[in-house]
C-alpha positions, 0 to 999 in steps of 0.5 A: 500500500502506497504511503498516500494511501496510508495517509488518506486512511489514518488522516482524522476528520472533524467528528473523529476530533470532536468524539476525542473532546467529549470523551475527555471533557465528560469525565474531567467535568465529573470529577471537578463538580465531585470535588468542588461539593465535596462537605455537600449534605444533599450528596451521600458518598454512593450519589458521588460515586454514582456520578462519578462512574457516570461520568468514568463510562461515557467514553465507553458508551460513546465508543460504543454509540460510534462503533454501531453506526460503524457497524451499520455503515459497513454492513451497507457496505458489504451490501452493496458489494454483495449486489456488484459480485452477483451482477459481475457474476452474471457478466463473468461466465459469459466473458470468460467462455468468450476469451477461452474460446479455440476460435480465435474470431470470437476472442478477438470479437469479446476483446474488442467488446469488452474495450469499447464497454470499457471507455463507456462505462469509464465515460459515464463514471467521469461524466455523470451521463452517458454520452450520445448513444447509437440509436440501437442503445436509445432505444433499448434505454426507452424500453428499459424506463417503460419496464421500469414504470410499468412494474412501478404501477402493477407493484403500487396499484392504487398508489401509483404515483409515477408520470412520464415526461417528454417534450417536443419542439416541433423540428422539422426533422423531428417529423422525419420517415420512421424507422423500425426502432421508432414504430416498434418504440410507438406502440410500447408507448401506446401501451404505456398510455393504455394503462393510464399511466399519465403523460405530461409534454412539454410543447416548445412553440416557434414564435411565428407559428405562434403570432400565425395563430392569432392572426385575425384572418388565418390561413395555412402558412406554408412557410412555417415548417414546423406547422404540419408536425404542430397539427398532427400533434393537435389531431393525436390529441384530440382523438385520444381525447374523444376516447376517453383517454385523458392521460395526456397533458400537453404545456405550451411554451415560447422557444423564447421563454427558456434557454435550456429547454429550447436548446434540449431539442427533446427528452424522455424521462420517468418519474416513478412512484418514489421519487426517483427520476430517469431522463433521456435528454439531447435528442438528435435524428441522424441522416437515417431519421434514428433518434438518439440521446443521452442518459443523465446520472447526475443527481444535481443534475437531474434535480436542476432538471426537474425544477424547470420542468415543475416550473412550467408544467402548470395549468396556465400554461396548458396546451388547449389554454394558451392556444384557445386564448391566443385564437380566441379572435382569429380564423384558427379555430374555425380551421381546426373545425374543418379539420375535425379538430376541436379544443372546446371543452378541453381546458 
Protein backbone atom coordinates (compact mmCIF):
# COMPACT_ATOMS: atom_id res chain seq x y z
CA UNK A 1 0.00 0.00 0.00
CA UNK A 2 1.09 3.37 -1.17
CA UNK A 3 2.33 5.89 1.73
CA UNK A 4 -0.54 8.37 0.10
CA UNK A 5 -2.94 5.76 0.53
CA UNK A 6 -1.96 5.08 4.02
CA UNK A 7 -2.49 8.99 4.92
CA UNK A 8 -5.80 9.05 3.33
CA UNK A 9 -6.72 6.12 5.85
CA UNK A 10 -5.30 7.14 9.35
CA UNK A 11 -5.93 11.21 8.33
CA UNK A 12 -8.54 12.23 11.47
CA UNK A 13 -11.57 14.13 10.44
CA UNK A 14 -13.56 16.58 12.47
CA UNK A 15 -16.27 14.17 14.11
CA UNK A 16 -13.10 11.95 14.83
CA UNK A 17 -11.78 15.33 16.90
CA UNK A 18 -14.96 16.05 18.46
CA UNK A 19 -15.75 12.28 19.63
CA UNK A 20 -11.98 12.88 21.39
CA UNK A 21 -13.10 16.43 23.09
CA UNK A 22 -16.41 14.65 24.71
CA UNK A 23 -14.63 11.60 25.67
CA UNK A 24 -12.19 13.80 27.96
CA UNK A 25 -14.37 16.86 28.58
CA UNK A 26 -17.26 14.47 30.17
CA UNK A 27 -15.38 12.68 32.93
CA UNK A 28 -12.89 15.61 33.88
CA UNK A 29 -16.12 17.62 34.42
CA UNK A 30 -17.44 14.91 36.64
CA UNK A 31 -14.61 14.87 38.72
CA UNK A 32 -14.38 18.62 39.27
CA UNK A 33 -18.26 19.01 40.06
CA UNK A 34 -17.28 15.60 42.55
CA UNK A 35 -14.73 17.51 44.03
CA UNK A 36 -15.78 21.25 44.15
CA UNK A 37 -19.05 19.76 46.52
CA UNK A 38 -17.12 17.66 48.34
CA UNK A 39 -18.80 18.70 52.55
CA UNK A 40 -22.41 18.82 50.42
CA UNK A 41 -25.05 17.38 52.81
CA UNK A 42 -27.58 16.67 49.90
CA UNK A 43 -24.93 14.35 48.15
CA UNK A 44 -24.13 10.88 50.08
CA UNK A 45 -20.70 9.05 49.15
CA UNK A 46 -22.97 6.33 46.67
CA UNK A 47 -24.64 9.72 44.86
CA UNK A 48 -20.78 10.81 44.19
CA UNK A 49 -19.51 7.54 43.15
CA UNK A 50 -22.53 7.10 41.03
CA UNK A 51 -21.64 10.37 39.14
CA UNK A 52 -18.56 9.95 39.04
CA UNK A 53 -18.90 6.16 37.44
CA UNK A 54 -21.34 8.04 35.15
CA UNK A 55 -19.07 10.15 34.24
CA UNK A 56 -15.81 7.38 34.06
CA UNK A 57 -18.26 5.27 31.43
CA UNK A 58 -19.33 7.71 28.94
CA UNK A 59 -16.08 7.44 26.85
CA UNK A 60 -17.05 3.66 26.93
CA UNK A 61 -20.75 4.46 25.89
CA UNK A 62 -19.81 6.80 23.04
CA UNK A 63 -17.49 4.11 21.76
CA UNK A 64 -19.73 2.33 21.56
CA UNK A 65 -22.57 4.63 20.10
CA UNK A 66 -19.76 5.20 17.23
CA UNK A 67 -19.00 1.52 16.83
CA UNK A 68 -22.91 0.95 15.87
CA UNK A 69 -23.08 3.38 13.35
CA UNK A 70 -19.88 1.90 12.12
CA UNK A 71 -21.24 -1.46 12.13
CA UNK A 72 -24.18 -0.35 10.37
CA UNK A 73 -22.41 1.88 7.76
CA UNK A 74 -20.23 -1.39 6.62
CA UNK A 75 -22.74 -3.75 6.63
CA UNK A 76 -24.32 -1.18 3.78
CA UNK A 77 -21.06 -1.53 2.51
CA UNK A 78 -20.62 -5.32 2.33
CA UNK A 79 -24.43 -5.00 0.57
CA UNK A 80 -23.62 -3.33 -1.97
CA UNK A 81 -20.54 -5.07 -2.56
CA UNK A 82 -22.59 -8.44 -2.42
CA UNK A 83 -25.05 -6.92 -5.34
CA UNK A 84 -21.77 -5.82 -7.54
CA UNK A 85 -20.29 -9.62 -7.08
CA UNK A 86 -23.80 -11.06 -8.27
CA UNK A 87 -24.23 -8.55 -11.35
CA UNK A 88 -20.29 -9.04 -12.09
CA UNK A 89 -21.05 -12.91 -11.61
CA UNK A 90 -23.72 -12.90 -14.11
CA UNK A 91 -21.17 -10.94 -16.67
CA UNK A 92 -18.13 -13.18 -15.85
CA UNK A 93 -19.20 -16.79 -17.11
CA UNK A 94 -20.11 -15.39 -20.16
CA UNK A 95 -16.95 -13.08 -20.53
CA UNK A 96 -14.78 -15.89 -19.65
CA UNK A 97 -16.14 -18.70 -22.13
CA UNK A 98 -15.93 -15.93 -24.83
CA UNK A 99 -11.96 -15.42 -24.05
CA UNK A 100 -11.13 -19.18 -23.65
CA UNK A 101 -12.96 -19.95 -26.73
CA UNK A 102 -10.49 -22.01 -29.54
CA UNK A 103 -11.94 -19.59 -32.09
CA UNK A 104 -9.65 -17.19 -32.13
CA UNK A 105 -12.62 -14.52 -34.28
CA UNK A 106 -14.74 -15.00 -31.44
CA UNK A 107 -11.60 -13.92 -28.76
CA UNK A 108 -10.94 -11.11 -30.99
CA UNK A 109 -14.56 -10.33 -31.07
CA UNK A 110 -15.22 -10.10 -26.82
CA UNK A 111 -11.96 -8.23 -26.54
CA UNK A 112 -12.87 -5.53 -28.62
CA UNK A 113 -16.34 -5.53 -26.86
CA UNK A 114 -15.03 -5.66 -23.76
CA UNK A 115 -12.65 -2.34 -24.59
CA UNK A 116 -15.50 -0.22 -26.12
CA UNK A 117 -17.59 -1.49 -22.58
CA UNK A 118 -14.51 -0.11 -21.03
CA UNK A 119 -14.43 3.54 -22.22
CA UNK A 120 -18.30 3.63 -21.82
CA UNK A 121 -18.66 2.55 -18.54
CA UNK A 122 -15.15 4.93 -17.98
CA UNK A 123 -17.32 7.97 -19.90
CA UNK A 124 -20.38 7.68 -17.72
CA UNK A 125 -18.35 7.37 -14.20
CA UNK A 126 -16.49 10.68 -15.08
CA UNK A 127 -19.09 12.47 -16.67
CA UNK A 128 -22.18 11.60 -14.85
CA UNK A 129 -24.27 10.96 -18.21
CA UNK A 130 -23.74 8.56 -20.88
CA UNK A 131 -22.96 10.28 -23.68
CA UNK A 132 -24.63 10.23 -27.01
CA UNK A 133 -25.93 6.61 -27.85
CA UNK A 134 -26.29 4.76 -31.07
CA UNK A 135 -29.88 4.60 -31.80
CA UNK A 136 -29.83 0.57 -31.06
CA UNK A 137 -28.88 1.58 -27.17
CA UNK A 138 -31.60 4.52 -27.06
CA UNK A 139 -33.86 2.52 -27.87
CA UNK A 140 -33.09 -0.42 -25.70
CA UNK A 141 -32.70 2.53 -22.57
CA UNK A 142 -36.98 3.76 -23.97
CA UNK A 143 -37.65 0.01 -23.27
CA UNK A 144 -35.84 -0.30 -20.31
CA UNK A 145 -37.72 3.17 -18.39
CA UNK A 146 -41.11 1.59 -19.95
CA UNK A 147 -40.24 -1.78 -17.93
CA UNK A 148 -39.13 0.15 -15.35
CA UNK A 149 -42.83 2.18 -14.64
CA UNK A 150 -44.69 -0.33 -15.94
CA UNK A 151 -43.75 -2.92 -12.87
CA UNK A 152 -43.81 0.72 -10.78
CA UNK A 153 -47.61 0.87 -11.42
CA UNK A 154 -48.73 -3.02 -11.27
CA UNK A 155 -46.45 -3.12 -7.91
CA UNK A 156 -48.22 0.29 -6.22
CA UNK A 157 -51.59 -0.28 -8.00
CA UNK A 158 -53.96 2.34 -6.44
CA UNK A 159 -50.95 4.01 -5.12
CA UNK A 160 -49.28 4.55 -8.29
CA UNK A 161 -47.66 7.82 -8.36
CA UNK A 162 -45.46 7.63 -11.25
CA UNK A 163 -45.77 10.03 -14.77
CA UNK A 164 -43.77 10.06 -17.78
CA UNK A 165 -42.43 13.06 -19.09
CA UNK A 166 -41.49 14.30 -22.51
CA UNK A 167 -41.07 17.12 -24.64
CA UNK A 168 -41.35 18.21 -28.45
CA UNK A 169 -40.21 21.19 -30.04
CA UNK A 170 -41.97 20.71 -33.34
CA UNK A 171 -38.48 20.49 -35.54
CA UNK A 172 -38.83 19.82 -38.70
CA UNK A 173 -36.64 16.71 -38.54
CA UNK A 174 -38.24 15.78 -35.74
CA UNK A 175 -41.49 14.68 -38.32
CA UNK A 176 -38.97 12.58 -40.37
CA UNK A 177 -39.94 8.81 -42.03
CA UNK A 178 -39.75 6.30 -39.01
CA UNK A 179 -37.63 3.81 -38.66
CA UNK A 180 -38.38 0.11 -37.39
CA UNK A 181 -36.89 1.15 -33.83
CA UNK A 182 -39.50 4.28 -33.67
CA UNK A 183 -42.55 2.22 -34.54
CA UNK A 184 -41.71 -0.59 -32.64
CA UNK A 185 -40.88 2.41 -29.58
CA UNK A 186 -44.73 3.88 -30.60
CA UNK A 187 -46.66 1.07 -29.77
CA UNK A 188 -44.95 0.27 -26.48
CA UNK A 189 -45.61 3.96 -25.67
CA UNK A 190 -49.16 3.42 -26.50
CA UNK A 191 -49.50 0.54 -24.10
CA UNK A 192 -47.81 2.92 -21.57
CA UNK A 193 -50.88 5.30 -22.30
CA UNK A 194 -53.46 2.27 -22.40
CA UNK A 195 -52.91 1.58 -18.73
CA UNK A 196 -53.26 5.04 -17.60
CA UNK A 197 -50.29 5.85 -16.69
CA UNK A 198 -50.01 9.88 -17.46
CA UNK A 199 -48.03 11.69 -19.80
CA UNK A 200 -47.08 15.11 -19.15
CA UNK A 201 -45.17 17.03 -22.72
CA UNK A 202 -43.56 19.93 -22.79
CA UNK A 203 -44.51 21.77 -26.44
CA UNK A 204 -41.91 24.32 -27.34
CA UNK A 205 -43.53 26.71 -29.77
CA UNK A 206 -41.81 28.51 -32.67
CA UNK A 207 -42.80 32.45 -32.21
CA UNK A 208 -44.06 32.93 -35.54
CA UNK A 209 -46.00 29.81 -35.57
CA UNK A 210 -47.49 31.27 -32.58
CA UNK A 211 -48.02 35.02 -33.97
CA UNK A 212 -49.73 32.79 -37.06
CA UNK A 213 -52.40 31.57 -34.57
CA UNK A 214 -53.52 34.75 -33.66
CA UNK A 215 -53.58 36.49 -36.55
CA UNK A 216 -57.47 37.73 -37.47
CA UNK A 217 -57.85 36.17 -40.67
CA UNK A 218 -55.75 32.73 -40.57
CA UNK A 219 -54.70 30.86 -43.37
CA UNK A 220 -52.48 27.61 -43.53
CA UNK A 221 -48.69 29.10 -43.58
CA UNK A 222 -46.75 27.17 -45.83
CA UNK A 223 -43.88 28.75 -44.83
CA UNK A 224 -43.61 27.85 -41.08
CA UNK A 225 -42.09 24.43 -41.49
CA UNK A 226 -42.88 23.27 -38.08
CA UNK A 227 -46.67 23.55 -38.57
CA UNK A 228 -47.53 20.15 -40.15
CA UNK A 229 -45.84 18.22 -37.01
CA UNK A 230 -47.59 21.02 -34.72
CA UNK A 231 -51.08 19.95 -36.11
CA UNK A 232 -50.52 16.21 -36.11
CA UNK A 233 -49.87 16.83 -32.72
CA UNK A 234 -53.23 18.54 -32.17
CA UNK A 235 -55.12 15.90 -34.18
CA UNK A 236 -53.39 12.91 -31.77
CA UNK A 237 -54.79 14.88 -29.15
CA UNK A 238 -57.66 15.49 -29.96
CA UNK A 239 -58.64 11.94 -30.93
CA UNK A 240 -57.43 10.44 -27.60
CA UNK A 241 -59.50 12.88 -26.09
CA UNK A 242 -62.51 11.73 -27.59
CA UNK A 243 -61.54 8.15 -26.44
CA UNK A 244 -61.52 8.91 -23.09
CA UNK A 245 -58.30 8.64 -22.77
CA UNK A 246 -57.20 11.65 -20.68
CA UNK A 247 -53.94 10.67 -19.84
CA UNK A 248 -52.45 13.22 -21.99
CA UNK A 249 -51.36 16.95 -20.88
CA UNK A 250 -49.60 18.97 -23.16
CA UNK A 251 -47.62 22.67 -21.84
CA UNK A 252 -47.31 25.08 -24.34
CA UNK A 253 -44.04 27.47 -24.05
CA UNK A 254 -42.34 30.10 -26.25
CA UNK A 255 -38.70 28.85 -27.63
CA UNK A 256 -38.03 32.44 -26.15
CA UNK A 257 -39.18 31.65 -22.73
CA UNK A 258 -36.29 29.07 -21.66
CA UNK A 259 -32.95 28.99 -22.95
CA UNK A 260 -32.23 25.17 -21.71
CA UNK A 261 -35.43 23.81 -22.87
CA UNK A 262 -35.21 25.24 -26.19
CA UNK A 263 -31.66 24.12 -26.90
CA UNK A 264 -32.57 20.35 -25.46
CA UNK A 265 -34.50 19.87 -28.56
CA UNK A 266 -36.07 16.61 -26.67
CA UNK A 267 -36.15 14.49 -23.91
CA UNK A 268 -37.62 11.48 -22.13
CA UNK A 269 -37.91 10.58 -18.66
CA UNK A 270 -39.95 8.91 -15.89
CA UNK A 271 -40.84 9.83 -12.88
CA UNK A 272 -41.52 6.54 -10.63
CA UNK A 273 -43.70 6.05 -7.60
CA UNK A 274 -40.65 7.01 -5.05
CA UNK A 275 -39.46 9.87 -6.37
CA UNK A 276 -36.98 8.63 -8.34
CA UNK A 277 -36.37 10.40 -11.54
CA UNK A 278 -34.75 8.62 -15.25
CA UNK A 279 -34.07 11.08 -18.13
CA UNK A 280 -33.10 10.59 -21.58
CA UNK A 281 -32.13 14.16 -22.90
CA UNK A 282 -30.25 15.90 -26.17
CA UNK A 283 -32.47 14.26 -28.70
CA UNK A 284 -30.50 14.09 -32.37
CA UNK A 285 -32.03 12.14 -35.69
CA UNK A 286 -29.29 11.06 -37.77
CA UNK A 287 -29.40 11.16 -41.73
CA UNK A 288 -31.24 7.85 -41.42
CA UNK A 289 -34.22 9.93 -39.04
CA UNK A 290 -32.84 7.23 -35.96
CA UNK A 291 -33.36 9.20 -32.80
CA UNK A 292 -30.76 9.13 -30.07
CA UNK A 293 -29.85 10.84 -26.94
CA UNK A 294 -28.07 10.59 -23.86
CA UNK A 295 -28.87 9.47 -20.25
CA UNK A 296 -28.04 11.67 -17.03
CA UNK A 297 -26.62 10.35 -13.80
CA UNK A 298 -26.21 13.11 -12.37
CA UNK A 299 -28.32 13.65 -9.22
CA UNK A 300 -27.88 17.59 -9.01
CA UNK A 301 -28.27 17.48 -12.44
CA UNK A 302 -31.41 15.92 -12.52
CA UNK A 303 -32.80 17.68 -9.51
CA UNK A 304 -31.76 21.14 -11.71
CA UNK A 305 -33.67 19.44 -14.43
CA UNK A 306 -36.86 18.55 -12.66
CA UNK A 307 -37.36 22.10 -11.50
CA UNK A 308 -37.57 23.69 -14.53
CA UNK A 309 -39.73 21.31 -15.70
CA UNK A 310 -42.28 21.51 -12.36
CA UNK A 311 -41.62 25.38 -13.23
CA UNK A 312 -43.64 25.15 -16.31
CA UNK A 313 -45.80 22.37 -16.48
CA UNK A 314 -48.72 24.42 -14.52
CA UNK A 315 -52.37 24.69 -15.96
CA UNK A 316 -51.93 28.13 -17.11
CA UNK A 317 -49.69 27.01 -19.30
CA UNK A 318 -51.82 24.17 -20.95
CA UNK A 319 -51.91 23.31 -24.06
CA UNK A 320 -55.61 23.99 -25.03
CA UNK A 321 -55.16 27.05 -22.57
CA UNK A 322 -52.97 29.09 -24.26
CA UNK A 323 -53.99 28.42 -27.83
CA UNK A 324 -57.90 28.90 -27.14
CA UNK A 325 -56.61 32.47 -25.50
CA UNK A 326 -54.47 33.27 -28.33
CA UNK A 327 -57.21 32.03 -31.09
CA UNK A 328 -59.97 33.49 -29.42
CA UNK A 329 -60.33 36.36 -32.16
CA UNK A 330 -58.85 34.89 -35.03
CA UNK A 331 -59.98 32.27 -38.08
CA UNK A 332 -57.52 29.09 -36.45
CA UNK A 333 -60.28 27.57 -34.66
CA UNK A 334 -62.57 27.69 -37.47
CA UNK A 335 -59.66 25.93 -39.43
CA UNK A 336 -59.39 23.40 -36.52
CA UNK A 337 -63.13 22.83 -37.02
CA UNK A 338 -62.65 21.85 -40.88
CA UNK A 339 -60.22 19.86 -39.64
CA UNK A 340 -62.18 17.94 -37.11
CA UNK A 341 -60.13 19.14 -34.56
CA UNK A 342 -61.57 20.75 -31.57
CA UNK A 343 -60.03 22.12 -28.28
CA UNK A 344 -63.52 23.24 -26.96
CA UNK A 345 -64.00 21.92 -23.52
CA UNK A 346 -60.69 20.53 -23.13
CA UNK A 347 -59.40 23.31 -20.86
Amino acid sequence: MSSENTDKIIKWTLHDYLSLLIQVFIPLTTILIVLKYPNSETWTADVKLSILGLGLLSPMIIQQIGASNADRTNRKIEARLVEISQRLSRLDPTLEKALTSNNNRIVRFALRRSDELKKLVEYAVNNQRSGLLKPREYYDELDHLADLIKTDKLINGRNFKGEIWAMTSFAPDEWVISDGYENSWMDTLNSLLNMGIETRRICIIPTDLFDAIGQENFSEPNDIKQFPGFMNLLRVYCDSTKLGKQVQKHYLIHASTNKILTQLAGFFAIKLTNGDMHILTGETVDPLGSLSAEALFDDKEIKDFRKICDKFMTDNRLLEKVLLNQAKTSGFLHYLSSKNISLIGNS
